[in-house]
N, C-alpha and C positions, 0 to 999 in steps of 0.2 A: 786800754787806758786812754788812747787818743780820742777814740770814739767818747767817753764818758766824757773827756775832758772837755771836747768841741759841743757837743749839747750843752755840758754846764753852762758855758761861756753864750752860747745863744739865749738861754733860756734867762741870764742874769741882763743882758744887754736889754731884751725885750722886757724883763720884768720892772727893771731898774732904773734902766740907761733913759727910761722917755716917759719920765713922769706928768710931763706936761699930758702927753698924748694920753695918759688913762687919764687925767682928771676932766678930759675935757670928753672923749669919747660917747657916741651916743648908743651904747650897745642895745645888742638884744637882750631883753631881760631874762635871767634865769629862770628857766620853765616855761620860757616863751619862746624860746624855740622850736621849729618843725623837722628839722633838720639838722643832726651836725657827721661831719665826716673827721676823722686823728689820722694823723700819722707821724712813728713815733722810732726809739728806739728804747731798748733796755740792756742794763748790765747787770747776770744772776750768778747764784748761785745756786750751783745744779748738781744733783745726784741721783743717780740709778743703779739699782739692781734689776737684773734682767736673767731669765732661765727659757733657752728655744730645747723641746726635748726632741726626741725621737723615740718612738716605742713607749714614751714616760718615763726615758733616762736622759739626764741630761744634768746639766752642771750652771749653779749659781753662781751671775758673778758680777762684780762692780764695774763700772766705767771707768771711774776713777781707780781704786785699788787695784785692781787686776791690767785693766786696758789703756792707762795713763792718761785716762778723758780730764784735761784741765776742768775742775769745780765752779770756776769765772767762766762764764760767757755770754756773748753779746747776740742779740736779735733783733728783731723788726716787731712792730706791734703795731697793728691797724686796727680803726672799728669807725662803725655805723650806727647810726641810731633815728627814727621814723617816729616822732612822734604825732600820730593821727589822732588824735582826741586828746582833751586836759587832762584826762589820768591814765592814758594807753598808750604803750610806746613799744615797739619793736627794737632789737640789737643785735647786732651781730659784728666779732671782734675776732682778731686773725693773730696767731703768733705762730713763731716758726723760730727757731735756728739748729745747729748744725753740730755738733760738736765733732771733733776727731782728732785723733794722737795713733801713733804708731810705739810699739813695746814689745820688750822681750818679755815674755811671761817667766814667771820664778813657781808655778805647779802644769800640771797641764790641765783643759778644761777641753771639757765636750758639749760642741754647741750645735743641735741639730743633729746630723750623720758625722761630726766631724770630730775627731779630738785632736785639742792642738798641743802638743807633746811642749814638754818643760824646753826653757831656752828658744823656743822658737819666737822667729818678730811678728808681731800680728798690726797691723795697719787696718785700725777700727772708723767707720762714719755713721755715725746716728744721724737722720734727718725727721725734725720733728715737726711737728704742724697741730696747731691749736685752734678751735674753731669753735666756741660756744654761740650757739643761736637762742636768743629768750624773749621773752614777752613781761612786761611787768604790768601792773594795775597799781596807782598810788590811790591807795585808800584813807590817804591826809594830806593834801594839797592847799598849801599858805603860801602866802608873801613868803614867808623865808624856810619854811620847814617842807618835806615831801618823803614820804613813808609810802615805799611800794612793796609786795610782794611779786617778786618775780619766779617764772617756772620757765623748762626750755630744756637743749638736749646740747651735752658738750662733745662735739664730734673731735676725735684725736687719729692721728694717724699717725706712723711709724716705720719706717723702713731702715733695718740694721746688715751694714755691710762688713763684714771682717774676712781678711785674707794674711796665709803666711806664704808670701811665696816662694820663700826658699824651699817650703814642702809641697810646693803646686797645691795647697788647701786654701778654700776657698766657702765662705757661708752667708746667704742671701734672707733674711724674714721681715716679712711686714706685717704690718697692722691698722686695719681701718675699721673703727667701730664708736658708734654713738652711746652714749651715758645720761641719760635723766639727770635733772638738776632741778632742784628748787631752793629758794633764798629770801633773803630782804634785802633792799637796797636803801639809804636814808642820805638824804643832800640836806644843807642846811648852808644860807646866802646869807651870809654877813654884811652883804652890800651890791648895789648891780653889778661890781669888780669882784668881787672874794666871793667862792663858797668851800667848802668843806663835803665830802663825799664818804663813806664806807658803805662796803659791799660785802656780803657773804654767803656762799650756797655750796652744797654739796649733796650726793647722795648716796647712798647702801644697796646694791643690788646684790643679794642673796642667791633668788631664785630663781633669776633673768639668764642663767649658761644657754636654755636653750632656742631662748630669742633673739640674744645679743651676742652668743658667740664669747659669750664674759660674763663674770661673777667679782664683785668687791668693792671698791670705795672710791669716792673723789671730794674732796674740798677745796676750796676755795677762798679767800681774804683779800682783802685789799682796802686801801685809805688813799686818797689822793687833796691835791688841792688844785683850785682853778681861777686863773687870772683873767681876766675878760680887758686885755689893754687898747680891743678897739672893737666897733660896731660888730661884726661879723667874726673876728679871730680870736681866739685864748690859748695861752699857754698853760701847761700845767704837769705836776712832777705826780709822780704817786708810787706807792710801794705795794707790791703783788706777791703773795704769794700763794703757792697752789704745791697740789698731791693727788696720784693715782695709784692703786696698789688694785692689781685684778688679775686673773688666773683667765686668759685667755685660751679660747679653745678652737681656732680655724686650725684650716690643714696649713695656713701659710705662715701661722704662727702658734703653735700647741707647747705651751709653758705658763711664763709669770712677767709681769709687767709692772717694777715699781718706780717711780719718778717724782722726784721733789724738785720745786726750785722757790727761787723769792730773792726779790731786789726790786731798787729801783728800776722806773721807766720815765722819762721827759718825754714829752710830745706836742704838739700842735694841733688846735682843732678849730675847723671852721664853722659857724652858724647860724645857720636858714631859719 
Protein backbone atom coordinates (compact mmCIF):
# COMPACT_ATOMS: atom_id res chain seq x y z
CA UNK A 1 0.00 0.00 0.00
CA UNK A 2 2.82 2.34 0.61
CA UNK A 3 4.31 1.61 -2.59
CA UNK A 4 0.98 2.42 -4.45
CA UNK A 5 0.51 5.05 -2.45
CA UNK A 6 4.10 7.01 -3.07
CA UNK A 7 3.71 6.56 -7.10
CA UNK A 8 0.21 7.94 -6.81
CA UNK A 9 1.59 10.82 -5.17
CA UNK A 10 4.44 11.32 -7.80
CA UNK A 11 2.58 10.65 -10.66
CA UNK A 12 -0.28 13.57 -9.29
CA UNK A 13 2.56 16.06 -8.35
CA UNK A 14 4.19 15.67 -12.02
CA UNK A 15 0.94 15.47 -13.66
CA UNK A 16 -0.69 18.30 -11.81
CA UNK A 17 1.48 20.17 -9.59
CA UNK A 18 3.30 21.96 -12.80
CA UNK A 19 1.04 22.92 -15.13
CA UNK A 20 2.91 25.77 -16.27
CA UNK A 21 5.73 23.31 -17.32
CA UNK A 22 3.34 21.20 -19.67
CA UNK A 23 1.89 24.25 -21.40
CA UNK A 24 5.00 25.62 -22.02
CA UNK A 25 7.24 22.27 -22.92
CA UNK A 26 8.64 21.74 -26.26
CA UNK A 27 8.20 17.76 -26.43
CA UNK A 28 8.98 15.22 -28.62
CA UNK A 29 6.10 14.65 -30.82
CA UNK A 30 4.18 11.37 -30.45
CA UNK A 31 5.40 8.99 -33.01
CA UNK A 32 8.39 10.91 -33.39
CA UNK A 33 10.22 9.46 -31.28
CA UNK A 34 13.38 7.00 -31.84
CA UNK A 35 13.81 5.91 -28.60
CA UNK A 36 11.96 5.58 -25.31
CA UNK A 37 13.25 3.62 -22.13
CA UNK A 38 10.12 3.09 -18.63
CA UNK A 39 10.63 2.37 -15.58
CA UNK A 40 7.87 1.65 -13.51
CA UNK A 41 6.11 -0.12 -10.76
CA UNK A 42 2.65 -2.15 -10.47
CA UNK A 43 0.17 -3.32 -7.93
CA UNK A 44 -1.93 -6.81 -9.14
CA UNK A 45 -3.79 -8.99 -8.63
CA UNK A 46 -2.48 -12.58 -8.89
CA UNK A 47 -3.56 -16.08 -9.11
CA UNK A 48 -2.12 -19.51 -9.89
CA UNK A 49 -2.82 -22.96 -10.05
CA UNK A 50 0.17 -24.99 -10.56
CA UNK A 51 0.67 -29.10 -10.69
CA UNK A 52 4.86 -30.38 -10.70
CA UNK A 53 4.11 -34.43 -11.14
CA UNK A 54 6.36 -37.22 -10.85
CA UNK A 55 5.62 -40.35 -12.91
CA UNK A 56 2.22 -38.26 -13.97
CA UNK A 57 1.17 -38.13 -10.23
CA UNK A 58 0.89 -35.23 -8.77
CA UNK A 59 -1.47 -32.79 -7.00
CA UNK A 60 -3.19 -29.45 -8.15
CA UNK A 61 -2.98 -26.73 -6.18
CA UNK A 62 -3.53 -22.78 -5.53
CA UNK A 63 -1.06 -20.23 -4.26
CA UNK A 64 -3.40 -18.67 -2.66
CA UNK A 65 -6.07 -21.41 -1.47
CA UNK A 66 -3.77 -24.07 -0.40
CA UNK A 67 -0.10 -22.10 0.01
CA UNK A 68 -1.55 -18.50 1.59
CA UNK A 69 0.22 -16.62 -1.50
CA UNK A 70 -1.48 -12.98 -0.81
CA UNK A 71 -3.69 -12.22 -4.39
CA UNK A 72 -2.06 -8.23 -3.98
CA UNK A 73 1.21 -7.92 -5.14
CA UNK A 74 3.61 -5.53 -6.10
CA UNK A 75 6.44 -5.66 -8.97
CA UNK A 76 8.78 -3.87 -11.11
CA UNK A 77 7.91 -3.29 -14.83
CA UNK A 78 10.64 -2.01 -17.40
CA UNK A 79 10.50 -1.61 -21.24
CA UNK A 80 12.26 -0.48 -24.35
CA UNK A 81 11.23 0.46 -27.44
CA UNK A 82 13.57 1.07 -31.04
CA UNK A 83 11.90 2.82 -33.36
CA UNK A 84 14.02 2.58 -36.66
CA UNK A 85 11.84 3.46 -39.50
CA UNK A 86 8.10 5.60 -39.38
CA UNK A 87 6.21 2.35 -39.21
CA UNK A 88 8.78 -0.25 -37.49
CA UNK A 89 9.56 -0.36 -34.08
CA UNK A 90 11.16 -3.09 -31.85
CA UNK A 91 10.10 -3.78 -27.89
CA UNK A 92 11.08 -5.43 -25.39
CA UNK A 93 9.33 -5.21 -21.74
CA UNK A 94 10.48 -6.94 -18.43
CA UNK A 95 8.22 -7.75 -15.40
CA UNK A 96 9.14 -9.82 -12.44
CA UNK A 97 7.95 -10.11 -8.86
CA UNK A 98 7.92 -12.64 -6.15
CA UNK A 99 5.19 -13.77 -4.29
CA UNK A 100 5.65 -15.90 -0.94
CA UNK A 101 3.61 -16.83 2.47
CA UNK A 102 4.39 -19.71 4.56
CA UNK A 103 1.09 -22.10 5.75
CA UNK A 104 -0.16 -24.94 7.44
CA UNK A 105 -1.80 -27.05 4.79
CA UNK A 106 -5.48 -28.33 5.87
CA UNK A 107 -5.21 -31.67 3.02
CA UNK A 108 -1.85 -32.90 1.97
CA UNK A 109 -0.45 -32.51 -1.44
CA UNK A 110 2.21 -34.10 -3.53
CA UNK A 111 4.44 -31.93 -5.45
CA UNK A 112 7.15 -33.60 -7.55
CA UNK A 113 8.58 -36.83 -5.33
CA UNK A 114 7.25 -35.14 -2.39
CA UNK A 115 3.94 -35.25 -0.34
CA UNK A 116 3.33 -32.83 2.04
CA UNK A 117 1.22 -34.55 4.83
CA UNK A 118 -1.97 -32.63 6.37
CA UNK A 119 -0.81 -29.85 9.12
CA UNK A 120 2.45 -29.60 8.09
CA UNK A 121 4.01 -25.63 7.47
CA UNK A 122 5.01 -25.30 4.04
CA UNK A 123 7.14 -21.86 3.43
CA UNK A 124 6.32 -21.32 -0.37
CA UNK A 125 8.56 -18.55 -3.02
CA UNK A 126 7.38 -18.22 -6.54
CA UNK A 127 9.85 -15.95 -8.48
CA UNK A 128 8.43 -14.90 -11.82
CA UNK A 129 9.92 -12.99 -14.67
CA UNK A 130 8.08 -11.68 -17.87
CA UNK A 131 9.83 -11.00 -20.91
CA UNK A 132 7.86 -10.33 -24.22
CA UNK A 133 10.11 -9.28 -27.17
CA UNK A 134 7.89 -7.92 -30.59
CA UNK A 135 8.12 -6.25 -33.51
CA UNK A 136 5.21 -4.19 -34.71
CA UNK A 137 4.50 -2.58 -38.48
CA UNK A 138 1.83 0.36 -38.32
CA UNK A 139 0.11 0.02 -41.20
CA UNK A 140 -1.92 3.54 -40.43
CA UNK A 141 0.39 6.11 -39.44
CA UNK A 142 -1.44 9.92 -38.76
CA UNK A 143 -0.94 12.95 -36.96
CA UNK A 144 -2.98 11.45 -34.28
CA UNK A 145 -4.01 7.93 -35.02
CA UNK A 146 -1.33 4.66 -35.45
CA UNK A 147 -2.75 0.98 -36.13
CA UNK A 148 0.07 -1.51 -35.84
CA UNK A 149 0.08 -5.19 -36.14
CA UNK A 150 2.58 -6.55 -33.92
CA UNK A 151 4.08 -10.42 -33.69
CA UNK A 152 7.07 -11.56 -31.18
CA UNK A 153 7.68 -14.29 -28.68
CA UNK A 154 6.78 -14.01 -24.79
CA UNK A 155 9.59 -15.50 -22.85
CA UNK A 156 8.28 -16.50 -19.10
CA UNK A 157 10.37 -18.10 -16.60
CA UNK A 158 9.53 -19.60 -13.33
CA UNK A 159 11.15 -21.06 -10.46
CA UNK A 160 8.97 -22.55 -7.44
CA UNK A 161 10.48 -23.16 -4.12
CA UNK A 162 8.50 -24.83 -1.13
CA UNK A 163 9.73 -26.47 2.00
CA UNK A 164 8.33 -27.95 5.40
CA UNK A 165 10.88 -28.21 7.58
CA UNK A 166 9.64 -29.55 10.37
CA UNK A 167 9.51 -32.77 7.97
CA UNK A 168 13.09 -32.11 6.41
CA UNK A 169 10.74 -31.84 2.93
CA UNK A 170 11.84 -29.97 0.55
CA UNK A 171 10.85 -29.09 -3.47
CA UNK A 172 12.69 -27.27 -6.19
CA UNK A 173 11.00 -26.62 -10.14
CA UNK A 174 11.55 -24.26 -12.90
CA UNK A 175 10.49 -23.16 -15.91
CA UNK A 176 12.04 -21.32 -18.86
CA UNK A 177 10.20 -21.32 -22.18
CA UNK A 178 9.24 -18.88 -25.10
CA UNK A 179 5.36 -18.51 -26.44
CA UNK A 180 4.56 -17.00 -29.92
CA UNK A 181 2.36 -13.84 -29.69
CA UNK A 182 0.67 -11.98 -32.28
CA UNK A 183 -1.53 -8.67 -31.64
CA UNK A 184 -2.73 -5.20 -32.56
CA UNK A 185 -1.57 -2.39 -30.95
CA UNK A 186 -3.66 1.23 -31.59
CA UNK A 187 -2.34 4.96 -29.90
CA UNK A 188 -4.40 7.80 -30.56
CA UNK A 189 -2.81 11.60 -29.48
CA UNK A 190 -5.16 14.01 -28.38
CA UNK A 191 -2.53 16.51 -28.39
CA UNK A 192 1.40 16.76 -28.35
CA UNK A 193 0.71 16.09 -24.22
CA UNK A 194 -2.36 13.45 -24.12
CA UNK A 195 -2.40 10.18 -26.00
CA UNK A 196 -4.41 7.15 -25.36
CA UNK A 197 -2.84 3.58 -26.02
CA UNK A 198 -4.59 -0.17 -26.17
CA UNK A 199 -2.87 -3.20 -26.70
CA UNK A 200 -3.73 -6.84 -27.23
CA UNK A 201 -2.22 -10.32 -28.26
CA UNK A 202 -2.14 -13.72 -27.49
CA UNK A 203 -1.61 -17.12 -28.83
CA UNK A 204 -2.89 -21.06 -28.92
CA UNK A 205 -0.16 -23.47 -29.08
CA UNK A 206 -1.77 -26.82 -29.69
CA UNK A 207 0.80 -28.76 -31.41
CA UNK A 208 4.06 -27.02 -30.27
CA UNK A 209 4.84 -29.90 -26.81
CA UNK A 210 7.54 -30.91 -28.81
CA UNK A 211 9.32 -27.85 -29.89
CA UNK A 212 8.53 -25.76 -26.84
CA UNK A 213 8.47 -28.10 -24.19
CA UNK A 214 4.56 -26.66 -23.87
CA UNK A 215 1.15 -26.91 -25.20
CA UNK A 216 -1.79 -23.98 -24.47
CA UNK A 217 -2.56 -20.36 -24.26
CA UNK A 218 -1.62 -16.91 -23.34
CA UNK A 219 -3.39 -13.45 -23.65
CA UNK A 220 -2.75 -10.43 -23.07
CA UNK A 221 -4.69 -6.69 -22.65
CA UNK A 222 -3.83 -3.61 -21.69
CA UNK A 223 -5.01 0.30 -21.83
CA UNK A 224 -2.89 3.07 -20.72
CA UNK A 225 -2.56 6.80 -20.83
CA UNK A 226 0.48 9.12 -21.40
CA UNK A 227 1.34 12.63 -20.30
CA UNK A 228 4.23 14.05 -22.07
CA UNK A 229 4.90 17.09 -19.24
CA UNK A 230 8.32 17.89 -20.63
CA UNK A 231 10.54 17.75 -24.00
CA UNK A 232 12.16 14.20 -23.42
CA UNK A 233 9.90 12.70 -20.19
CA UNK A 234 6.09 11.25 -19.65
CA UNK A 235 4.42 10.06 -17.14
CA UNK A 236 1.83 7.53 -17.55
CA UNK A 237 -0.71 5.09 -15.60
CA UNK A 238 -2.02 2.07 -17.45
CA UNK A 239 -3.95 -1.07 -16.54
CA UNK A 240 -2.60 -4.80 -17.59
CA UNK A 241 -3.76 -7.54 -17.62
CA UNK A 242 -2.57 -11.09 -18.73
CA UNK A 243 -2.88 -15.24 -18.65
CA UNK A 244 -1.10 -18.31 -19.20
CA UNK A 245 -2.46 -21.83 -18.88
CA UNK A 246 0.02 -24.63 -20.50
CA UNK A 247 0.88 -28.29 -19.79
CA UNK A 248 4.58 -28.10 -19.48
CA UNK A 249 6.71 -30.95 -20.33
CA UNK A 250 10.74 -30.48 -19.24
CA UNK A 251 12.39 -32.84 -16.88
CA UNK A 252 12.60 -29.70 -14.53
CA UNK A 253 9.11 -28.98 -14.68
CA UNK A 254 6.54 -32.05 -15.92
CA UNK A 255 2.99 -30.71 -14.93
CA UNK A 256 0.62 -27.65 -15.45
CA UNK A 257 1.23 -24.04 -15.32
CA UNK A 258 -1.81 -21.64 -14.81
CA UNK A 259 -1.36 -17.85 -13.93
CA UNK A 260 -3.44 -14.82 -14.06
CA UNK A 261 -2.93 -11.35 -12.87
CA UNK A 262 -4.14 -7.44 -13.88
CA UNK A 263 -3.77 -4.12 -12.19
CA UNK A 264 -2.61 -1.10 -12.33
CA UNK A 265 1.17 -0.02 -13.13
CA UNK A 266 2.56 4.10 -12.97
CA UNK A 267 5.71 4.53 -14.54
CA UNK A 268 8.04 6.95 -16.21
CA UNK A 269 9.44 7.10 -19.60
CA UNK A 270 11.99 8.89 -21.33
CA UNK A 271 12.12 9.96 -25.04
CA UNK A 272 14.76 10.08 -27.81
Amino acid sequence: MRLRAAVLSVIFIISFGLPGTAQSADVVGPGEERLTLALGGFLTGFDADLRIDNNGVGTRFNLKDDLGVEREQTGIWAGAEWRFSRRNRIAVNYTRFTPSATRTVTRSIQIGEVIYPVSGTLSTKLHMEILPITYSFSFIKRESNELAVTIGANWNRMNFDTAAPDFDLETNADADFPLPLAGLRYDHHFSQHWSLGLQASGFKLRVGQGTFDVKGDLWNARAQIEYRFARHFAALAAVDAFSLDVDANKSSWLGSINYRFWGPQLYLKARF
